[in-house]
N, C-alpha and C positions, 0 to 999 in steps of 0.2 A: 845366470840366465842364458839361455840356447839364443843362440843369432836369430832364429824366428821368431823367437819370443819379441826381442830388443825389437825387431824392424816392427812387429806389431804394435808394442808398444809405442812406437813412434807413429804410428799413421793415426793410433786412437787418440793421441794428444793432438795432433791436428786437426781431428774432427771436432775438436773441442768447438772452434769459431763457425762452424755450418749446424750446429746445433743449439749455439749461443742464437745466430741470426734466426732461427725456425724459433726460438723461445720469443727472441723480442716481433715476430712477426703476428702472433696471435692477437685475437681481436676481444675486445669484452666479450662479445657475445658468444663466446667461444671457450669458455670456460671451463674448467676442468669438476666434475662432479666430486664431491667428499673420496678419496681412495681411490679417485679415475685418475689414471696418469696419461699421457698422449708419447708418441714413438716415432720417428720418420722411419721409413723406409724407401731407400736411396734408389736410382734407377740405373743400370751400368751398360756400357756396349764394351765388343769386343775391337779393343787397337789392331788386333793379329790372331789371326787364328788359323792354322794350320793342322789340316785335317789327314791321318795317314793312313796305313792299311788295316780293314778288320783285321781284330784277334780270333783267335780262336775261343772269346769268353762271348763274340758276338757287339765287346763292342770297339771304337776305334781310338788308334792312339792319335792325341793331340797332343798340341803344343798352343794356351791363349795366354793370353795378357788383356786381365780384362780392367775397365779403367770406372769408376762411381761418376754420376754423375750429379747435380745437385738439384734436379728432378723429383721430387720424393711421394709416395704415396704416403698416408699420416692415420698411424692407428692411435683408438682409445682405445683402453683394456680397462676391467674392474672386475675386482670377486665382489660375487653378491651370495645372499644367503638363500639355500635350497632345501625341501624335505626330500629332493630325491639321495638314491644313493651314489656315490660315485662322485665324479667329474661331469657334470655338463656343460657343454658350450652354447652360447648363443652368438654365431656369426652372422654378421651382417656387412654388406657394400656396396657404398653410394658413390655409382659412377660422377664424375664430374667431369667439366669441359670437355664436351663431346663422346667422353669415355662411352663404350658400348659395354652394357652390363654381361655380367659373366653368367653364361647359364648353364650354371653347377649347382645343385645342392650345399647347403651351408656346411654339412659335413664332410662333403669331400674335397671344401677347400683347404689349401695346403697349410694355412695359418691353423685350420683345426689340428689338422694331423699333425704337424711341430708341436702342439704344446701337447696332445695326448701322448704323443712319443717323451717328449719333456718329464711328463708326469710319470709314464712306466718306467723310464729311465733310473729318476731319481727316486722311485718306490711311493710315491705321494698317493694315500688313499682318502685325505680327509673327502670329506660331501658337502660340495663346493659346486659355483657355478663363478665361470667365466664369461664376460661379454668384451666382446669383440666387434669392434666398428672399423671400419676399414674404408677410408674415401680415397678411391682410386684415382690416380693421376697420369698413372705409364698403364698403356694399353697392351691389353693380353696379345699374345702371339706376332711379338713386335721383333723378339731378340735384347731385349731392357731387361731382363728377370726378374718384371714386376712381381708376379708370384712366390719367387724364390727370396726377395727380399721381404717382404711381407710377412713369409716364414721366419726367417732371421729374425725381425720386429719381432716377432710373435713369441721366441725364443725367448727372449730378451725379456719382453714385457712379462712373459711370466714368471721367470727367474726372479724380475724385479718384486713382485706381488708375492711371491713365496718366498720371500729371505735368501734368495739364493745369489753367491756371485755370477754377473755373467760372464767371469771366466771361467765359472765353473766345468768340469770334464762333461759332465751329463749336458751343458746346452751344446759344447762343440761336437759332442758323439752322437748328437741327435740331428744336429747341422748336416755335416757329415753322411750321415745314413740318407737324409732326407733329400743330398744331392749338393755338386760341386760347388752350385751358384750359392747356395745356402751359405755354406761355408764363408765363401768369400765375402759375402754382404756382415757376416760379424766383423770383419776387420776393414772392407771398405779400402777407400785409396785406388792404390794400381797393382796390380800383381800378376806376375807371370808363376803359368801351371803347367805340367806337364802328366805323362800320363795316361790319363785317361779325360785329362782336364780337373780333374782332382787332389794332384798332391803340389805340395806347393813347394817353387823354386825359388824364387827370390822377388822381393818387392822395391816398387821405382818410386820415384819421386814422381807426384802426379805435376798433372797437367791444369793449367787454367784458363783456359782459351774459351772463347765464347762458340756455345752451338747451336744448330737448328736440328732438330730433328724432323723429319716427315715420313709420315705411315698410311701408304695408300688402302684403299680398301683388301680387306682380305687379309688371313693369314698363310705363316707357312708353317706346315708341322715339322716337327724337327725331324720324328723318325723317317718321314716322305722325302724330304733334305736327303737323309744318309743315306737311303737307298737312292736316290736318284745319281751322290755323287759318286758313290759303287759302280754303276753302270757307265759314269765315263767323269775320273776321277780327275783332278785339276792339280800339277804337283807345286810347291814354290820353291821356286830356290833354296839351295841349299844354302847361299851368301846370304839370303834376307833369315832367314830358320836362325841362322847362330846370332844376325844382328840383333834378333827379337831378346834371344834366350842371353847375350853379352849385355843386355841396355840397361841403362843406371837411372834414366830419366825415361817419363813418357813420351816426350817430345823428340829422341830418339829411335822409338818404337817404328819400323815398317809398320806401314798402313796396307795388309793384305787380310784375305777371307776367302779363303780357295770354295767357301760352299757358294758365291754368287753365282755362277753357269747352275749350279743343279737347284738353286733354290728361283731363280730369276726363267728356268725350265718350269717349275711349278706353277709360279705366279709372274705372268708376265708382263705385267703393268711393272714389275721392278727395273725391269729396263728402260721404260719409260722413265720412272724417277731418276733413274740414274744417267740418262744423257739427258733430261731438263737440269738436272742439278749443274752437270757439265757445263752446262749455257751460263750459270748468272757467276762467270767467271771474276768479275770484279767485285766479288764480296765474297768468294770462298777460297780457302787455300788448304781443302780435300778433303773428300767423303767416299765412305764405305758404310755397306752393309752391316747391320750388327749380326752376329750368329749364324742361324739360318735366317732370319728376319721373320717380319717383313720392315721395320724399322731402318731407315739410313740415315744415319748419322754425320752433319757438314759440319766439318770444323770452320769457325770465319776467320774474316780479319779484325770483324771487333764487336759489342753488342748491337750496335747499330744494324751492321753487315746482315748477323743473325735476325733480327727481327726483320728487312726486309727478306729475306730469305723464306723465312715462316709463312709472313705474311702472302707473298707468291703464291706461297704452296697451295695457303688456305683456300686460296681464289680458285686454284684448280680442282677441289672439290676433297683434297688427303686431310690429311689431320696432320696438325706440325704445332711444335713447341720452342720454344727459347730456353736454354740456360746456359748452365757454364761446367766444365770439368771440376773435379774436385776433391777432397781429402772425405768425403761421407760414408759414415756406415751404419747401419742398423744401432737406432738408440733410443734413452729416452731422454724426452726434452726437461729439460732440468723446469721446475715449477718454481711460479715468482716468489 
């Protein structure tokens, strides 16, 4: 077995207890339908992320380490029977706790599109319908990869329903195609990528630390991000670059994100959050931006720390969450 293989291996055995704790948390009324199975899908910010010069393919080379958090959006999936032909899907998602609905078409979310790619993948033509619930809990256009994780579940959950391993080549080539975060949410944990943000370097030991996250109104696009850090790029050190790309733990990780100036230029309520965050010094011990955000991520001093931290936030009108770093990755919840 390849060194990557092993290190993944090892992060999916520790997702074992974050998906034990999602199993024993369900409620009677919550129930699983005949064949319906249910799936977390984890939430992740970026520890580091280091943004460098366009290529000539248009796009840029990075360097992240991105870290799960125990945050999760929660699908149900189930085949049901159809007279049509083909694959159909029925997607559907029910924001929750403040989530603001996504206004896409059910086909063109990316959970459709993972298992269609899944299904031409693996040459599967039976005439079949898929449903798809999806209760959102990480807000779109945050820097979380809510979407991108969701995909991963979706991978996963259909593999499961088709007999398929989800080690299988055909979910990780569909992961893969459908984009870097996908990828990472099959294996979850921490892991440092380089690249393009795509190929994978080497993974850490995560982190367990309690957090708050807060997301003010608005997002930021990512492609508006790259252009903007294009026209006045932000570099980081080259001592913090090697400390990210050398670190064995997360808690080693520099805590930098060179896209804050171009993306905090976009939306400027980000600097707002981020000198109030500054202020409630005696319950955090450091926050950063996820991604391009708009999502910032405080790490505390303990859950207490984090809940008034949240709680703060909420008062100021943003949307803010409690949880904790974590071993999580795209699953399904084992059935009582």
């Amino acid at each position: 077995m390849s060194l990557e293989a092993k290190t993944h291996e090892k992060i999916k055995a520790r997702a074992v207890n974050m998906v034990e704790q999602a199993r024993l948390t369900q409620t009677a009324d919550s129930r699983l339908e005949p064949g319906e199975i249910r799936l977390i899908a984890p939430a992740k910010v970026n520890l580091f992320l280091d943004i460098g010069e366009k290529r000539p393919d248009g796009y840029h080379d990075a360097v992240t380490v991105m870290h799960a958090l125990m945050l999760h959006d929660v699908l149900r999936m189930k085949l049901e029977p159809t007279s049509e032909n083909g694959l159909a899907l029925d997607v559907r998602c029910i924001p929750c706790e403040g989530i603001e609905p996504l206004e896409l078409q059910p086909e063109d979310n990316i959970a459709a599109k993972a298992v269609r790619l899944l299904a031409r993948l693996a040459g599967r033509r039976e005439n079949e319908r898929m449903r798809i619930i999806i209760e959102k809990h990480i807000p779109a256009q945050a820097g979380l990869g809510g979407g991108s994780s969701d995909a991963a579940a979706a991978l996963v959950g259909a593999a499961h329903l088709w007999g398929l391993s989800e080690d299988s080549s055909y979910v990780e080539d569909a992961a893969r195609q459908l984009g870097a975060d996908v990828a990472f949410f099959l294996h979850g944990g921490c892991t440092c990528l380089k690249g393009v943000g795509d190929s994978f370097h080497h993974s850490l030991t995560p982190r367990s630390d309690a957090v708050a996250l807060i997301k003010p109104q608005g997002g930021v696009s990512t492609k508006e991000a790259y252009d903007a850090f294009d026209r006045c790029p932000q570099l980081i050190e080259p001592a913090e670059h090697e400390r990210a790309l050398m670190a064995d733990h997360a808690k080693d990780v520099p805590l930098r994100n060179n896209l804050v100036c171009a993306s905090e230029l976009l939306l400027p309520v980000l600097k707002e959050v981020r000198h109030w965050v500054a202020s409630q010094n005696d319950d955090i011990v450091d926050a950063l931006m996820s991604g391009s955000g708009s999502a910032v991520f405080v790490i505390c001093k303990d859950f207490a720390s984090a809940c008034r931290v949240a709680t703060a936030a909420r008062s100021r009108g943003w949307w803010a969450r409690t949880t904790t770093f974590g071993p999580a990755r795209a699953a399904v919840v084992p059935s009582r």
